[in-house]
C-alpha positions as a printed NumPy array, in Angstrom:
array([[ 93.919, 107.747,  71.885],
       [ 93.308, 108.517,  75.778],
       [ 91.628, 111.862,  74.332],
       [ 89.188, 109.617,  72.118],
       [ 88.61 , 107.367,  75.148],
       [ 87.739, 110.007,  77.126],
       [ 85.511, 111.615,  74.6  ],
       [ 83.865, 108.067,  74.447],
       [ 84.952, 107.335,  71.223],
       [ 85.442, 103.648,  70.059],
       [ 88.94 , 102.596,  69.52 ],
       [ 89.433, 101.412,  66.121],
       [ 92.749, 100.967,  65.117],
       [ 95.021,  98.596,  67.09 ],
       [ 98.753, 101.448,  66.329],
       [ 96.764, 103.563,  68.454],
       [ 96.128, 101.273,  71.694],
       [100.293, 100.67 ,  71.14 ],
       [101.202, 103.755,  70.628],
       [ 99.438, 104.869,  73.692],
       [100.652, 102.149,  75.63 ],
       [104.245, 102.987,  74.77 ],
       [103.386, 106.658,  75.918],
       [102.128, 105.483,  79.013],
       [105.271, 103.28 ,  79.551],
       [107.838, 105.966,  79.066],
       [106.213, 108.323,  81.13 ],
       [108.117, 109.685,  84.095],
       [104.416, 109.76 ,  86.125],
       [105.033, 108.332,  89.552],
       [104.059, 104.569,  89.167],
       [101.756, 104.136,  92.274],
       [ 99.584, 107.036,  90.504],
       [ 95.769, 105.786,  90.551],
       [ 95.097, 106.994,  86.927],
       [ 98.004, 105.867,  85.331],
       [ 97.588, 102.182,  86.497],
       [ 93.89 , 102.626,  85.739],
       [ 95.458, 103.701,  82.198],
       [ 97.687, 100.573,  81.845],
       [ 95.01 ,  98.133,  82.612],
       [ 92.755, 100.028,  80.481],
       [ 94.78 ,  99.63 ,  77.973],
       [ 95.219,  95.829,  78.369],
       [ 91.591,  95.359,  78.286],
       [ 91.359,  96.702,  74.953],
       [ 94.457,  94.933,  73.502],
       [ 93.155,  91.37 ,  74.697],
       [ 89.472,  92.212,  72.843],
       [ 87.878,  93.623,  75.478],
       [ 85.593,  96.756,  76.04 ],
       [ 86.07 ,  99.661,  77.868],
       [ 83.122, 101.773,  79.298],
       [ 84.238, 104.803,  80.954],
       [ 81.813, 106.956,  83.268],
       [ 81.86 , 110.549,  83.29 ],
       [ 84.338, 110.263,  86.114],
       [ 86.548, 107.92 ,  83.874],
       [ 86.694, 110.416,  81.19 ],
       [ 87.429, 112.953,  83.406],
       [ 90.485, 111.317,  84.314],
       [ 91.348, 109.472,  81.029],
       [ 91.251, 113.205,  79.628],
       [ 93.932, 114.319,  82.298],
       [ 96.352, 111.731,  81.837],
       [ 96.374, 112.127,  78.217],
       [ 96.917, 116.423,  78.555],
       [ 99.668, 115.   ,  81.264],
       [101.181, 112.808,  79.486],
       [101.021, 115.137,  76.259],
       [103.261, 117.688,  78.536],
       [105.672, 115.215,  79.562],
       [106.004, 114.359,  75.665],
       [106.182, 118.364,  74.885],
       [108.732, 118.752,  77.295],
       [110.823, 115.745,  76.477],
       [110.96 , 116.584,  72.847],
       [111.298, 120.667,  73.684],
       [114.45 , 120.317,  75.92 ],
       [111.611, 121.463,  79.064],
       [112.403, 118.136,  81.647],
       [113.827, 118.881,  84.5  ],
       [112.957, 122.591,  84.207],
       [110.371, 122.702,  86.538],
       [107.259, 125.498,  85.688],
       [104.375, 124.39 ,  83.84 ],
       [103.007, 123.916,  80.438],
       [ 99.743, 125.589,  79.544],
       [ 97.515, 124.396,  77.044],
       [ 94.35 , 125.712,  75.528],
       [ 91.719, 123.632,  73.681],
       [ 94.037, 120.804,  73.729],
       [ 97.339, 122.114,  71.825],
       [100.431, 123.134,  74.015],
       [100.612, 127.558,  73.987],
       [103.368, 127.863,  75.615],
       [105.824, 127.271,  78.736],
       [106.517, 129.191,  81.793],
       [108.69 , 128.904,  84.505],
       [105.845, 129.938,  87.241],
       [101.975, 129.749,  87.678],
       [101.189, 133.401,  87.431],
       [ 99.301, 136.208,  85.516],
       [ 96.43 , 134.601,  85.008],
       [ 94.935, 137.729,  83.408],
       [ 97.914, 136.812,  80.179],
       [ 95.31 , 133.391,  79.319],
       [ 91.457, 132.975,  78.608],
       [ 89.401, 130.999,  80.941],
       [ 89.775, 127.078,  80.218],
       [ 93.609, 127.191,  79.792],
       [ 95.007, 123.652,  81.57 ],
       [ 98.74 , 124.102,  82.955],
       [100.55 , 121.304,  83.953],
       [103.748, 120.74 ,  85.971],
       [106.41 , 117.914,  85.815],
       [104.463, 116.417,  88.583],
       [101.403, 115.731,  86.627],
       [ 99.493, 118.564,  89.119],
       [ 97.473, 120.798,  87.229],
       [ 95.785, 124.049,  87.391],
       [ 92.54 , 125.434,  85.147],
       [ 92.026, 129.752,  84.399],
       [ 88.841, 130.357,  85.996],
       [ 86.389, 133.809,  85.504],
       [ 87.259, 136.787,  83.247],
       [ 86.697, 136.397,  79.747],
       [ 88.436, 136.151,  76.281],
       [ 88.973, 139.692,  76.074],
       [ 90.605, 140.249,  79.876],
       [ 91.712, 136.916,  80.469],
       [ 91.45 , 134.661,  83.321],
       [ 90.664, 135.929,  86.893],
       [ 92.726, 133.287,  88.856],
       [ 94.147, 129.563,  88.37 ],
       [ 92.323, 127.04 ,  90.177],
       [ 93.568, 123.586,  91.292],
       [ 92.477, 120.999,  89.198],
       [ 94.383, 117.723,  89.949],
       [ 97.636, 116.986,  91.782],
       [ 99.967, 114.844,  92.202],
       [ 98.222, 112.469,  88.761],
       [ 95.555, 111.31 ,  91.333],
       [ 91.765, 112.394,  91.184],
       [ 91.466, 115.155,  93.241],
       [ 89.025, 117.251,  91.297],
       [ 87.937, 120.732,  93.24 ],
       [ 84.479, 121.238,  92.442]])
């Protein structure tokens, strides 16, 4: 649901907005985090019937928290919490997990990892072929950050 928000899709079906809200409740995210109580009230805006109009800054960050929160699920449900190093993702579907950030030349540009802390790191240069040329800081610590 937090991807389809941040695509600026309309929400349409009312088990999304509480399943989403029960993801956002169980996650392990540090509470003060900016995006995740932008998330929560976000979310209770749409269940009381009201609209939500996200800038491209919003759906920057709605997209984050939804590849965050998608790792915390992955690593919940793969035995991964508590093991620090990151989970990488590529066009939205988990790849794989590894105990360090390294070898960027092993992904294509655009892979997202993510660590337990909700920081997160994007494969930069190269090309499909080669792979990445380096990781670059994306986020940290869940907060907007964003190196441009």
């Amino acid at each position: 649901m937090l991807r389809d928000q941040a695509a600026g899709r309309p929400l349409t079906d009312k088990a999304q907005l509480i399943a989403a809200a029960l993801s956002l409740e169980t996650a392990t995210l540090n509470t003060n985090s900016r995006d995740l109580l932008d998330a929560a009230a976000g979310l209770h805006r749409l269940a009381t019937g009201g609209e939500l109009k996200l800038d491209h800054i919003g759906r920057a960050r709605a997209a984050h928290l939804a590849i965050v929160v998608a790792a915390l699920d992955w690593r919940k449900q793969n035995g991964y919490v508590g093991q620090r190093g990151v989970v990488v993702f590529f066009d939205g579907t988990v790849q794989s997990w590894v105990d360090q950030l390294r070898n960027p030349e092993h992904w294509q540009p655009g892979c997202i990892a993510v660590d337990e802390a909700g920081d997160t790191w994007v494969t930069v240069g190269g090309d499909e072929r080669r792979g990445a040329m380096t990781w670059q800081a994306e986020w940290a610590d869940a907060r907007l950050v964003h190196a441009s």
